[in-house]
N, CA, C and O atoms as a Maestro MAE file, in Angstrom:
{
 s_m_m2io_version
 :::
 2.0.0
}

f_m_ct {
 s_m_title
 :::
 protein
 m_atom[320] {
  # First column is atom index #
  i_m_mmod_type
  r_m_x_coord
  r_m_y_coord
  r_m_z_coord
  i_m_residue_number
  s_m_chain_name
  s_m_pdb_residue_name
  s_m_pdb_atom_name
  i_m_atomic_number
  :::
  1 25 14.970 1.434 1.117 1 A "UNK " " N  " 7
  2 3 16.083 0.640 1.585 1 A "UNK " " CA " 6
  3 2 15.557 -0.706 2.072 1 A "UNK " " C  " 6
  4 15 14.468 -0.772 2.643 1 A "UNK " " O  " 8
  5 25 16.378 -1.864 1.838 2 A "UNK " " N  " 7
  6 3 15.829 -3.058 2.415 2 A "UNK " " CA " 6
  7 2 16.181 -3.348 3.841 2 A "UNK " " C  " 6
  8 15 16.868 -2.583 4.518 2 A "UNK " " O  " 8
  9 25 15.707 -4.436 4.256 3 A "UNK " " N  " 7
  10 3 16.257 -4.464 5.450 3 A "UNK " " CA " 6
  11 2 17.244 -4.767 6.001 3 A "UNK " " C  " 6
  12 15 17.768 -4.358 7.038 3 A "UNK " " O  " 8
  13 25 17.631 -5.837 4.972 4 A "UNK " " N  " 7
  14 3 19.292 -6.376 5.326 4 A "UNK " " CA " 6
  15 2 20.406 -5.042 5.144 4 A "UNK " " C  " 6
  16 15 21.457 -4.871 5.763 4 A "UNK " " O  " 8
  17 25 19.683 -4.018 3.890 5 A "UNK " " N  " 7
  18 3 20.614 -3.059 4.009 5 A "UNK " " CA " 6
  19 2 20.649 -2.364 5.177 5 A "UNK " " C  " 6
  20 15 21.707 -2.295 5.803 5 A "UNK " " O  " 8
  21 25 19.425 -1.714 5.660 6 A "UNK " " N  " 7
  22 3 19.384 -0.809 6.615 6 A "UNK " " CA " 6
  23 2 20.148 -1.418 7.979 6 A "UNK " " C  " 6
  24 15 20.749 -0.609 8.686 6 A "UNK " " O  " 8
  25 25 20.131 -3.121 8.433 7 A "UNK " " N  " 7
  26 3 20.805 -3.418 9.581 7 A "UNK " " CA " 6
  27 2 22.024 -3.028 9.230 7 A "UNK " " C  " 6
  28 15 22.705 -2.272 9.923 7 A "UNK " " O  " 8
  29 25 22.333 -3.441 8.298 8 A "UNK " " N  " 7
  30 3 23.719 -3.229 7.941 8 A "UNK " " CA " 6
  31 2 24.629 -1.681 8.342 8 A "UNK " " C  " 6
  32 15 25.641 -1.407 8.988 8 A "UNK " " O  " 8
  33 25 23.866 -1.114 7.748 9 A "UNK " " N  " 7
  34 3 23.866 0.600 7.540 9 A "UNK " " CA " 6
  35 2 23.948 0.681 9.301 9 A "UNK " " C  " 6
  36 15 24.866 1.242 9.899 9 A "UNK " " O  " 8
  37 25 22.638 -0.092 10.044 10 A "UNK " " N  " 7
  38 3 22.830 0.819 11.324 10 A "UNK " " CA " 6
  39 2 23.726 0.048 12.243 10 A "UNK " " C  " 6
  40 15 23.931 0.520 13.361 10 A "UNK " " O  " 8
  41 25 24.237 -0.994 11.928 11 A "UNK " " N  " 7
  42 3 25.389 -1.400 12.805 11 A "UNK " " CA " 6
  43 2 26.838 -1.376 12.876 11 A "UNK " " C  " 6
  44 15 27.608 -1.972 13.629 11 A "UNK " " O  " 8
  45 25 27.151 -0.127 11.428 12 A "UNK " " N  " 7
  46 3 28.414 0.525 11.133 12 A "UNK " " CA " 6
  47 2 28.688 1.334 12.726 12 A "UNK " " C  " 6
  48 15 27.876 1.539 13.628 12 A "UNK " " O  " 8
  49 25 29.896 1.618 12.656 13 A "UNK " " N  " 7
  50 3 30.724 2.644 13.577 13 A "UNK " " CA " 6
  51 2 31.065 3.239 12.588 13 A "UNK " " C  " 6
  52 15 31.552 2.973 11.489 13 A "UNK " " O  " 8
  53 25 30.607 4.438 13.358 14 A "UNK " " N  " 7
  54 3 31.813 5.976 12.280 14 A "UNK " " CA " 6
  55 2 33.374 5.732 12.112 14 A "UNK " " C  " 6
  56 15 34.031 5.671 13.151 14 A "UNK " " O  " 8
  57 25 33.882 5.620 11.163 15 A "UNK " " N  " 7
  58 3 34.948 5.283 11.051 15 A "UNK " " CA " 6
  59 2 35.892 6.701 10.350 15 A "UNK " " C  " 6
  60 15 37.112 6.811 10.468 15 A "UNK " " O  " 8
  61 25 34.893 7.806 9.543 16 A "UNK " " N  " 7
  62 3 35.640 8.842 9.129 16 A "UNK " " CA " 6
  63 2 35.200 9.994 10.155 16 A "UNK " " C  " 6
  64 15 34.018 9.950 10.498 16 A "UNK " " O  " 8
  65 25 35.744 10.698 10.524 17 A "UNK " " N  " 7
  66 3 35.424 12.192 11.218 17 A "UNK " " CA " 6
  67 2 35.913 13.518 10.338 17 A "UNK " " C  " 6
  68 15 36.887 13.800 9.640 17 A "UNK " " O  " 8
  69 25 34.575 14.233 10.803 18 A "UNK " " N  " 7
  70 3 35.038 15.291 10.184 18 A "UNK " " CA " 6
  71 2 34.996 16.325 10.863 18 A "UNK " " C  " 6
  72 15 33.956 16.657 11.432 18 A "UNK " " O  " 8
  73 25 36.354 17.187 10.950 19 A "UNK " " N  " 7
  74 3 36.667 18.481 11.797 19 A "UNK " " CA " 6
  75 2 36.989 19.513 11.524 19 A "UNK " " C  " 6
  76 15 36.661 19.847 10.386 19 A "UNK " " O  " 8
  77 25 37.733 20.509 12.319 20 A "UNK " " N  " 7
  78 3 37.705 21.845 11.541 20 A "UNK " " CA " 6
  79 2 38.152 22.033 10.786 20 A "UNK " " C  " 6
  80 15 38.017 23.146 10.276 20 A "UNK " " O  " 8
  81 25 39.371 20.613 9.947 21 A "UNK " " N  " 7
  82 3 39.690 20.353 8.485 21 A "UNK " " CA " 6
  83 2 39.027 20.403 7.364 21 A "UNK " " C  " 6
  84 15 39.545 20.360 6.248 21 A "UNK " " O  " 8
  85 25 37.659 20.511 7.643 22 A "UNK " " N  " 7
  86 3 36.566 20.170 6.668 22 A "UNK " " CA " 6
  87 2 36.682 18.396 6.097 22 A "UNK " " C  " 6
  88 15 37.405 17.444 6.393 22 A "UNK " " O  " 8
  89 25 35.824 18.569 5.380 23 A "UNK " " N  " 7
  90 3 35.917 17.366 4.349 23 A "UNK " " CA " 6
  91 2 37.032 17.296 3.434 23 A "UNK " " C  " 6
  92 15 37.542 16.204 3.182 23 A "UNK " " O  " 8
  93 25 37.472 18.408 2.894 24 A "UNK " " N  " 7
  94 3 38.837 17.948 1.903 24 A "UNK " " CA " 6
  95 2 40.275 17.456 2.861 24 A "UNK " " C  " 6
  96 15 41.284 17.165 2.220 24 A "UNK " " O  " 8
  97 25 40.312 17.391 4.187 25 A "UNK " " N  " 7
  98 3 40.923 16.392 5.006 25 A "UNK " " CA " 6
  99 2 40.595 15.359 5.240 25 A "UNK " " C  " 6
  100 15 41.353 14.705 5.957 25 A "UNK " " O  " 8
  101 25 39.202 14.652 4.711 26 A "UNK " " N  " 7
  102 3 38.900 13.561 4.846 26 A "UNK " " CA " 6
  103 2 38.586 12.607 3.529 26 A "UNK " " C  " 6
  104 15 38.085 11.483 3.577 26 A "UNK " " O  " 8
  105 25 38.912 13.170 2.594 27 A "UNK " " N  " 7
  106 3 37.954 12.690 1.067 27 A "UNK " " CA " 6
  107 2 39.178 11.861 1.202 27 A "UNK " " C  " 6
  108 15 38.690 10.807 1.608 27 A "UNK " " O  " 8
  109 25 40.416 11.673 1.123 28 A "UNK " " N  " 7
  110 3 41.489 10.291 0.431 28 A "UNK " " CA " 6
  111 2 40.708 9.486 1.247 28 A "UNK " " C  " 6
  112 15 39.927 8.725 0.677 28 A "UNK " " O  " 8
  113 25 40.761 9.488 2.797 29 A "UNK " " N  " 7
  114 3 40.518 8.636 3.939 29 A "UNK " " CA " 6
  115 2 38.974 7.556 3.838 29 A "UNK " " C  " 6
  116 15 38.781 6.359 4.046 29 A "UNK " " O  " 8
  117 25 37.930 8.914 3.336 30 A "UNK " " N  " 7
  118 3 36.748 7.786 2.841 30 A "UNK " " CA " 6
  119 2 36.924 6.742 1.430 30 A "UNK " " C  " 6
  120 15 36.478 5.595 1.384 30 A "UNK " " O  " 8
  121 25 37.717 7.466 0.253 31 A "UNK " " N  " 7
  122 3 38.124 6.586 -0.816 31 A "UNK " " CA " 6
  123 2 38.676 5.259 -0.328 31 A "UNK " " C  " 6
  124 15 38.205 4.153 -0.590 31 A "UNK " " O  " 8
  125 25 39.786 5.533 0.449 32 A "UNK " " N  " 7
  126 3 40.196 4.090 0.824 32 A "UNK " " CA " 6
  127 2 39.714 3.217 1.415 32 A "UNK " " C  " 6
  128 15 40.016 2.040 1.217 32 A "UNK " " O  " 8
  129 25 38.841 3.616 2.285 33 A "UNK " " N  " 7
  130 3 38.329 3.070 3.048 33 A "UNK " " CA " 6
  131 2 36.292 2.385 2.127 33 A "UNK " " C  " 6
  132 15 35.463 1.606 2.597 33 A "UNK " " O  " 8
  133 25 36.286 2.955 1.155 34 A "UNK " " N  " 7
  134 3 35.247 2.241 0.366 34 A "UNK " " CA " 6
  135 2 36.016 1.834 -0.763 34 A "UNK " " C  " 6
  136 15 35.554 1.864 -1.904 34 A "UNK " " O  " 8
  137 25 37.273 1.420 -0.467 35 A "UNK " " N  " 7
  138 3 37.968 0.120 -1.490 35 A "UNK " " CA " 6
  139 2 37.517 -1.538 -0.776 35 A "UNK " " C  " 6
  140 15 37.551 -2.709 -1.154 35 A "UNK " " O  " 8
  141 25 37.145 -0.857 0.328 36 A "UNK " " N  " 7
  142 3 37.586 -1.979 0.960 36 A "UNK " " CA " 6
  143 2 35.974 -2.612 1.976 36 A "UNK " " C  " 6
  144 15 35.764 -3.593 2.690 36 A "UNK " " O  " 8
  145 25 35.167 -1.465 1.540 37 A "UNK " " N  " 7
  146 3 33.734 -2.008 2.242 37 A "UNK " " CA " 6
  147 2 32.837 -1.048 1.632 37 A "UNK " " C  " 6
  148 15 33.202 0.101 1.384 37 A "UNK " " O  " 8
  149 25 31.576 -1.520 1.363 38 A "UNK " " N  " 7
  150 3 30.624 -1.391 0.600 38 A "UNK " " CA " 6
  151 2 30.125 -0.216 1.168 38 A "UNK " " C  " 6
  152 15 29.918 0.599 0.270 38 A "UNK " " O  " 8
  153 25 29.752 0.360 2.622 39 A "UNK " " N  " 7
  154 3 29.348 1.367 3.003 39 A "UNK " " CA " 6
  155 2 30.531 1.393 3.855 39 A "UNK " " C  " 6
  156 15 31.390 0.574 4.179 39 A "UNK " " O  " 8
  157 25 30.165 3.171 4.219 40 A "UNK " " N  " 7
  158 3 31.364 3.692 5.204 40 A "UNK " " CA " 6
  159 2 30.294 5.040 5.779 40 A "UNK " " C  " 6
  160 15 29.438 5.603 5.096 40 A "UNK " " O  " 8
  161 25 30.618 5.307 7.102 41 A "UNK " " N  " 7
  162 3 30.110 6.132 8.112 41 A "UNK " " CA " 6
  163 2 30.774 7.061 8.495 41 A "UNK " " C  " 6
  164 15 31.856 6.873 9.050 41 A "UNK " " O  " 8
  165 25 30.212 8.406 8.260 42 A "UNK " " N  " 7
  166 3 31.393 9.384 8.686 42 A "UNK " " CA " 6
  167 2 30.405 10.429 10.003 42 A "UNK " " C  " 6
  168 15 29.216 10.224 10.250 42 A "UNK " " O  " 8
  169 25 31.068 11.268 10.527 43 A "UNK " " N  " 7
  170 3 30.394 11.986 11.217 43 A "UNK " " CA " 6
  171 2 31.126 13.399 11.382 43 A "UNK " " C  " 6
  172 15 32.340 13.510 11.550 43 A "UNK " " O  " 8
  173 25 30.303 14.372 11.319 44 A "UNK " " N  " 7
  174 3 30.689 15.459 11.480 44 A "UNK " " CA " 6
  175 2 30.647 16.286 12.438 44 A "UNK " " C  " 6
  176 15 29.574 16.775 12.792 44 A "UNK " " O  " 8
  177 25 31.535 16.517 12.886 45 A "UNK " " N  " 7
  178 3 31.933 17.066 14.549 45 A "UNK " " CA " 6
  179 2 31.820 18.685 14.347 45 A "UNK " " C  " 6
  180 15 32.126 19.353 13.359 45 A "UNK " " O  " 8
  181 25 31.065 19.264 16.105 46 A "UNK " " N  " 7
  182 3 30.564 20.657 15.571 46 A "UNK " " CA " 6
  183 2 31.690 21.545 14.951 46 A "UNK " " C  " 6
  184 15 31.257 22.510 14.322 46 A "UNK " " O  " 8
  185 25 33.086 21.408 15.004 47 A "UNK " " N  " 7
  186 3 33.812 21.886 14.176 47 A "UNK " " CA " 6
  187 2 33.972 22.261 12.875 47 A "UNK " " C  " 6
  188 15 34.630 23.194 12.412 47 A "UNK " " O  " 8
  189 25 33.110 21.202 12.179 48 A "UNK " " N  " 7
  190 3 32.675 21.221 11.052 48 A "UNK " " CA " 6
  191 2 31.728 21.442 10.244 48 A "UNK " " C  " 6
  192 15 31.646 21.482 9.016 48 A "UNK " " O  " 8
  193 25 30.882 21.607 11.250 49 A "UNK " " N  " 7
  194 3 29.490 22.142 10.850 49 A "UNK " " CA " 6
  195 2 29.168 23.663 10.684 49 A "UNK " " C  " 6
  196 15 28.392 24.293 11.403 49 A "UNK " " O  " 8
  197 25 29.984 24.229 9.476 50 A "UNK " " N  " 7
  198 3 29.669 25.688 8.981 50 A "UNK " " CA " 6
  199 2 28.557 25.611 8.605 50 A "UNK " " C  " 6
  200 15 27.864 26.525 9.053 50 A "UNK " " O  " 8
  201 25 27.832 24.648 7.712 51 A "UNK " " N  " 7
  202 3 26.507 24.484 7.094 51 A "UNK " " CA " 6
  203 2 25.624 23.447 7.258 51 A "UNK " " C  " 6
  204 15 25.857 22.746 8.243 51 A "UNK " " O  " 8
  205 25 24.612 23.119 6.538 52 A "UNK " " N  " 7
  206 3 24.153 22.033 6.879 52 A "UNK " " CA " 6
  207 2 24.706 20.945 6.541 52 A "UNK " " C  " 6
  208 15 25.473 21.035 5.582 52 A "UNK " " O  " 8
  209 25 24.496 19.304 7.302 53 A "UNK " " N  " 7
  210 3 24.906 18.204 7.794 53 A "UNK " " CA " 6
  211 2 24.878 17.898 6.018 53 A "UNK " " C  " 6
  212 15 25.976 17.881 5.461 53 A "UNK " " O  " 8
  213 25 23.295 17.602 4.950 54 A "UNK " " N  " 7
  214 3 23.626 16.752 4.133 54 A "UNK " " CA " 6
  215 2 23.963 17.914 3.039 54 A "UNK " " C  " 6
  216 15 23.647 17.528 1.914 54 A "UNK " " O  " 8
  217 25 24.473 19.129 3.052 55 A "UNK " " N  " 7
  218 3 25.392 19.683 2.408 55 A "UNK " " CA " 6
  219 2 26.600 19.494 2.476 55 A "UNK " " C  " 6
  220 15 27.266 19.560 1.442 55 A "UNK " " O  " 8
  221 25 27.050 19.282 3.392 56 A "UNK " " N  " 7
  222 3 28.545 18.905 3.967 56 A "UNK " " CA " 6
  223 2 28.943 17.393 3.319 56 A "UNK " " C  " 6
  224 15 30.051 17.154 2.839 56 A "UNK " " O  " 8
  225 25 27.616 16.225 3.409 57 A "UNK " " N  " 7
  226 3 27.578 14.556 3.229 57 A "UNK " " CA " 6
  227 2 27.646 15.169 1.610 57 A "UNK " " C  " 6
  228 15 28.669 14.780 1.047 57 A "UNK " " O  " 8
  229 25 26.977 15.839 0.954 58 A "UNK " " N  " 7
  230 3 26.789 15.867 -0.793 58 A "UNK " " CA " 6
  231 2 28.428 16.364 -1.258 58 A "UNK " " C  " 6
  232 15 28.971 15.932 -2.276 58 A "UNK " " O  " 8
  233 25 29.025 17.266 -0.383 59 A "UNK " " N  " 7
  234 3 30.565 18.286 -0.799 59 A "UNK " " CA " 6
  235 2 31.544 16.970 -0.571 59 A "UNK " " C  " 6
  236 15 32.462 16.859 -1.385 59 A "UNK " " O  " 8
  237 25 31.428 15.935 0.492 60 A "UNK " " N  " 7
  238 3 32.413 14.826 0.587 60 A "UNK " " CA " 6
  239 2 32.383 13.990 0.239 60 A "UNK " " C  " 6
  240 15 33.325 13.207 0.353 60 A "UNK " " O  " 8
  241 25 31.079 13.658 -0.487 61 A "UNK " " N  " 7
  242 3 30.865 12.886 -1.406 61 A "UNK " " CA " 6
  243 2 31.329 13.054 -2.960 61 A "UNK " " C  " 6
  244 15 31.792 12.052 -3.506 61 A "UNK " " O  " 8
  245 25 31.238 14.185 -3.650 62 A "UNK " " N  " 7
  246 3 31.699 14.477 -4.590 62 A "UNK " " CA " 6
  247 2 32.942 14.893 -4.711 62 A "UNK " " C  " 6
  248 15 33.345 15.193 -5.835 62 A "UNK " " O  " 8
  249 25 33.810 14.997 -3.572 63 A "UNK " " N  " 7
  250 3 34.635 14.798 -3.631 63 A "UNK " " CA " 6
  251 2 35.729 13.656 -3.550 63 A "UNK " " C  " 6
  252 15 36.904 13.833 -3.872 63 A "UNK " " O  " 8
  253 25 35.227 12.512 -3.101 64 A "UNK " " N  " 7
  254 3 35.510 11.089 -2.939 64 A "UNK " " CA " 6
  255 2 35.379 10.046 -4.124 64 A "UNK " " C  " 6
  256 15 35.891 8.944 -4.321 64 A "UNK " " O  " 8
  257 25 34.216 11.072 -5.051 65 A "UNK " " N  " 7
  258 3 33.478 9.966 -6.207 65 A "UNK " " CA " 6
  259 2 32.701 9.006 -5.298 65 A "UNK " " C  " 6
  260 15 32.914 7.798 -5.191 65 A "UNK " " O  " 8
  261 25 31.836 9.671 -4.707 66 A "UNK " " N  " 7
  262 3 30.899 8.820 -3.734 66 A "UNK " " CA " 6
  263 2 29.580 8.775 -3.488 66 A "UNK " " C  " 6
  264 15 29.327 9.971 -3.629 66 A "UNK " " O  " 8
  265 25 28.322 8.155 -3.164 67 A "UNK " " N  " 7
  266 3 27.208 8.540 -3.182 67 A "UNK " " CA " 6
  267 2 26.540 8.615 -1.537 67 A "UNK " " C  " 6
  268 15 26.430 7.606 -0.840 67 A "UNK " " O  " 8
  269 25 26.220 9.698 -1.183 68 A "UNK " " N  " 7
  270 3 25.279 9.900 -0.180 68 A "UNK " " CA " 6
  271 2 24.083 8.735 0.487 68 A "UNK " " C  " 6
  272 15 22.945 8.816 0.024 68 A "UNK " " O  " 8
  273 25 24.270 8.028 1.204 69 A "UNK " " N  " 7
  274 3 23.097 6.665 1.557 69 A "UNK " " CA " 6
  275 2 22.045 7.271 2.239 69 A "UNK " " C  " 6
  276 15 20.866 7.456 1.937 69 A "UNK " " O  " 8
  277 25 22.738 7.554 3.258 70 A "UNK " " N  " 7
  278 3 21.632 8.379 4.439 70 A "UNK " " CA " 6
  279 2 22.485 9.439 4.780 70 A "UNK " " C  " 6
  280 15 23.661 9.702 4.530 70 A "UNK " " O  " 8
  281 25 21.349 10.120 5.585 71 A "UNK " " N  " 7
  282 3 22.185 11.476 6.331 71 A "UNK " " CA " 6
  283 2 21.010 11.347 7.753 71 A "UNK " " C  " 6
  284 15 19.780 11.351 7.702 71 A "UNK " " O  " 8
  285 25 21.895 11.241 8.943 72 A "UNK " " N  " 7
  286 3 20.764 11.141 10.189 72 A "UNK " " CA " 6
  287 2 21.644 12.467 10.859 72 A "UNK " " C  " 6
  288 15 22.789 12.771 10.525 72 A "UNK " " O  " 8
  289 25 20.880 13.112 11.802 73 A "UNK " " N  " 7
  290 3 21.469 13.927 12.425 73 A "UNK " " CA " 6
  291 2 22.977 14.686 11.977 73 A "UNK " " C  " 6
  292 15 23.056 15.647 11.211 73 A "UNK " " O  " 8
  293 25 23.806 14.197 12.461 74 A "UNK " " N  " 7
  294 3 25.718 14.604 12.124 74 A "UNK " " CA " 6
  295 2 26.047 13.452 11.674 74 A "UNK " " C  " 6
  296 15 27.141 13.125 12.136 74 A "UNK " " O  " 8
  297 25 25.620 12.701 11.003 75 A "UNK " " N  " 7
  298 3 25.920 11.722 10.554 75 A "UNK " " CA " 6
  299 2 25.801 11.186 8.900 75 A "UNK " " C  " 6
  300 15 24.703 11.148 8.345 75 A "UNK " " O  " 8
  301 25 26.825 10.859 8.334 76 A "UNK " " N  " 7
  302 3 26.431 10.116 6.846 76 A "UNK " " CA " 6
  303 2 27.212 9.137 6.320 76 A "UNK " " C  " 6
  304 15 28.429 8.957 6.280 76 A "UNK " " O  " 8
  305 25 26.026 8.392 5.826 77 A "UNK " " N  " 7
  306 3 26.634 7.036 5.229 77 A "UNK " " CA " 6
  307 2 27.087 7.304 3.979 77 A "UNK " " C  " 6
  308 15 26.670 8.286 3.364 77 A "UNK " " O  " 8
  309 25 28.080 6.376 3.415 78 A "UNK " " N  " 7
  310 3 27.941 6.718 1.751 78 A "UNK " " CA " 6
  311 2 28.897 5.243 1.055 78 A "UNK " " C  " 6
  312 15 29.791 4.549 1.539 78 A "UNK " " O  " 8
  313 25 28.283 5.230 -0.091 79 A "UNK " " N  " 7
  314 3 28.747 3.896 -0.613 79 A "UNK " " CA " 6
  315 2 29.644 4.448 -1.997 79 A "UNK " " C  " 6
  316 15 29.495 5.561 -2.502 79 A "UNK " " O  " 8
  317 25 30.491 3.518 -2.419 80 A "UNK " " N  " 7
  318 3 30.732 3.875 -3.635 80 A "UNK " " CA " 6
  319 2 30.117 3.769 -5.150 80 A "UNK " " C  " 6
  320 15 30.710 4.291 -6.095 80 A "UNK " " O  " 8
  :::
 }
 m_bond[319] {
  # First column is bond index #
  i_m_from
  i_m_to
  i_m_order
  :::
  1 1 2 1
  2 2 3 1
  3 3 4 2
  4 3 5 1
  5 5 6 1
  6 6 7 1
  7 7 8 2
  8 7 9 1
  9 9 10 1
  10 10 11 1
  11 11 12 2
  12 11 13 1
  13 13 14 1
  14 14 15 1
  15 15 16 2
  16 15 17 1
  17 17 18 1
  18 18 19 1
  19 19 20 2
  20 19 21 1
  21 21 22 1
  22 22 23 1
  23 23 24 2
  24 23 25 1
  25 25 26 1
  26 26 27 1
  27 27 28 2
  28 27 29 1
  29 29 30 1
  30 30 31 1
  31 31 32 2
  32 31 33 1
  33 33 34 1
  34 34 35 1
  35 35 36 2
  36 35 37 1
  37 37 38 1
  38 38 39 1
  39 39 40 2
  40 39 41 1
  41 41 42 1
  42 42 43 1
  43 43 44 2
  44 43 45 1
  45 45 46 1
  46 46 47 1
  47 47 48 2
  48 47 49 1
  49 49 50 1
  50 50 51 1
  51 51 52 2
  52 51 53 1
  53 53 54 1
  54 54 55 1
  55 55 56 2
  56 55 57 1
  57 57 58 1
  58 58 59 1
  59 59 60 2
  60 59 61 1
  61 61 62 1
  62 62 63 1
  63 63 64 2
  64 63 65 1
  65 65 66 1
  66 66 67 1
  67 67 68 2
  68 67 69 1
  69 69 70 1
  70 70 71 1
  71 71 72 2
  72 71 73 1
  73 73 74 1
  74 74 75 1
  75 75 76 2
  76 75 77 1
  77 77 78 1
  78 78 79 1
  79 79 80 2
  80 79 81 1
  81 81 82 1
  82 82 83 1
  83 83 84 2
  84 83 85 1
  85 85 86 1
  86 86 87 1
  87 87 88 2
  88 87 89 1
  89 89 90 1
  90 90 91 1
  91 91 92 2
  92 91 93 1
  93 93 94 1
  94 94 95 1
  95 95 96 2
  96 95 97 1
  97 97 98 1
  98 98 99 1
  99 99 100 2
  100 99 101 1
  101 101 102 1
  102 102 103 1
  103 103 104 2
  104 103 105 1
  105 105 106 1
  106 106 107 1
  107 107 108 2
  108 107 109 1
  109 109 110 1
  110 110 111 1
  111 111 112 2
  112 111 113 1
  113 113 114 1
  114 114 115 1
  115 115 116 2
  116 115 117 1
  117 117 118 1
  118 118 119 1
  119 119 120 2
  120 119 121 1
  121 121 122 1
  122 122 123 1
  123 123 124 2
  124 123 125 1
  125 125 126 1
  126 126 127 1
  127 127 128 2
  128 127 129 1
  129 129 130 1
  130 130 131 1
  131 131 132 2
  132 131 133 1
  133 133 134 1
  134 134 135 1
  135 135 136 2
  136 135 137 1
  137 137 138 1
  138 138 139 1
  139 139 140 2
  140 139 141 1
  141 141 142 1
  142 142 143 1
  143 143 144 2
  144 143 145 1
  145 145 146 1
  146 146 147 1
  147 147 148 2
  148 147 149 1
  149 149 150 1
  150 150 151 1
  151 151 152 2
  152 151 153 1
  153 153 154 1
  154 154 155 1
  155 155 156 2
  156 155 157 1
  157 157 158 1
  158 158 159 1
  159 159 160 2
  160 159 161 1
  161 161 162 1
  162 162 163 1
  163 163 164 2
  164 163 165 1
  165 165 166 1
  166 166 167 1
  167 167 168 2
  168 167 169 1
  169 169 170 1
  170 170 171 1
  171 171 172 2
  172 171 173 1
  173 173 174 1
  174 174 175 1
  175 175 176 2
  176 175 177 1
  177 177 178 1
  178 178 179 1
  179 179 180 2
  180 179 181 1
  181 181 182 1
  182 182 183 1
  183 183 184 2
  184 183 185 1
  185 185 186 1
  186 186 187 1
  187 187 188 2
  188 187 189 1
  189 189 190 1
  190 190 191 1
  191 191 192 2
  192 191 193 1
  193 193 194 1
  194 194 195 1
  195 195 196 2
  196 195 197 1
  197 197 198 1
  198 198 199 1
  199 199 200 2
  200 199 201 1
  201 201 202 1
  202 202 203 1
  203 203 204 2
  204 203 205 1
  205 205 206 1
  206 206 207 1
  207 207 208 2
  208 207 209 1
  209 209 210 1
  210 210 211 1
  211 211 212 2
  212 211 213 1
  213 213 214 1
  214 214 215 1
  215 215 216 2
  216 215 217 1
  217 217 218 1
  218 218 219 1
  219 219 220 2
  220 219 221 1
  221 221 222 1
  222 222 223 1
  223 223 224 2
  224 223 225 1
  225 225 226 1
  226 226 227 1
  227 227 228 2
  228 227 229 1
  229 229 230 1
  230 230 231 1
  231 231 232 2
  232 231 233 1
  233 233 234 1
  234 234 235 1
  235 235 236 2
  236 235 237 1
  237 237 238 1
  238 238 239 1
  239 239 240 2
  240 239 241 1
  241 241 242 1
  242 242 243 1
  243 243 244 2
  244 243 245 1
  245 245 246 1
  246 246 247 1
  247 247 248 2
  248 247 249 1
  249 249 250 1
  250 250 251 1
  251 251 252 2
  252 251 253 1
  253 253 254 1
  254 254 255 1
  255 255 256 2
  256 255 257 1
  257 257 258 1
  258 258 259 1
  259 259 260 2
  260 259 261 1
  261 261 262 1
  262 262 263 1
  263 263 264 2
  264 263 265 1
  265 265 266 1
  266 266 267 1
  267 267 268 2
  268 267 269 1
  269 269 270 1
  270 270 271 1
  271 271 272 2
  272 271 273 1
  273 273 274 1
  274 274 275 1
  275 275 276 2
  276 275 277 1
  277 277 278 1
  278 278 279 1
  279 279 280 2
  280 279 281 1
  281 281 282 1
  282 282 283 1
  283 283 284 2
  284 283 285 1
  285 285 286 1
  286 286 287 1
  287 287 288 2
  288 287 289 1
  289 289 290 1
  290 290 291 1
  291 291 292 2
  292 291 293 1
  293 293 294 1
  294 294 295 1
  295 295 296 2
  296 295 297 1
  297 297 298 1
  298 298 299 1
  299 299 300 2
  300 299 301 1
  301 301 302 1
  302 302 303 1
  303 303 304 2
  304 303 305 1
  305 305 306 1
  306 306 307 1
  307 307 308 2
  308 307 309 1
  309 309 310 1
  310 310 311 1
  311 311 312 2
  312 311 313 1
  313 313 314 1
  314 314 315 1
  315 315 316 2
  316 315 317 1
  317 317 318 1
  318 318 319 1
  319 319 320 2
  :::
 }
}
């Protein structure tokens, strides 16, 4: 990753959450929201955490038509 990306990447706010809805309550919400910006930040709240964090980032991603950037802790980026 470069650097301009990575500031970039780390000065997002989570803007999608994910809860005991899972991710298929959140997949329209990240689509729209990477119409409109190059990366998007989601986070997954322990509600949602049946499995692991970048299993959960890979299932809402493919469901969005989206690609996985990073995965830190409960956290994932993803671009379109």
């Amino acid at each position: 990753m470069t650097t301009e990306r990575s500031r970039a990447i780390h000065e997002l706010d989570a803007t999608v959450r994910v809860g005991k809805r899972g991710v298929e309550a959140v997949a329209d919400e990240l689509v729209n929201q990477l119409e409109g910006q190059q990366f998007v930040k989601a986070k997954f709240l322990r509600a949602a955490r049946t499995s692991d964090t970048e299993e959960l980032a890979a299932d809402l991603a493919e469901q969005a038509g989206a690609e996985v950037v990073d995965v830190r802790g409960h956290t994932a980026v993803f671009e379109r």
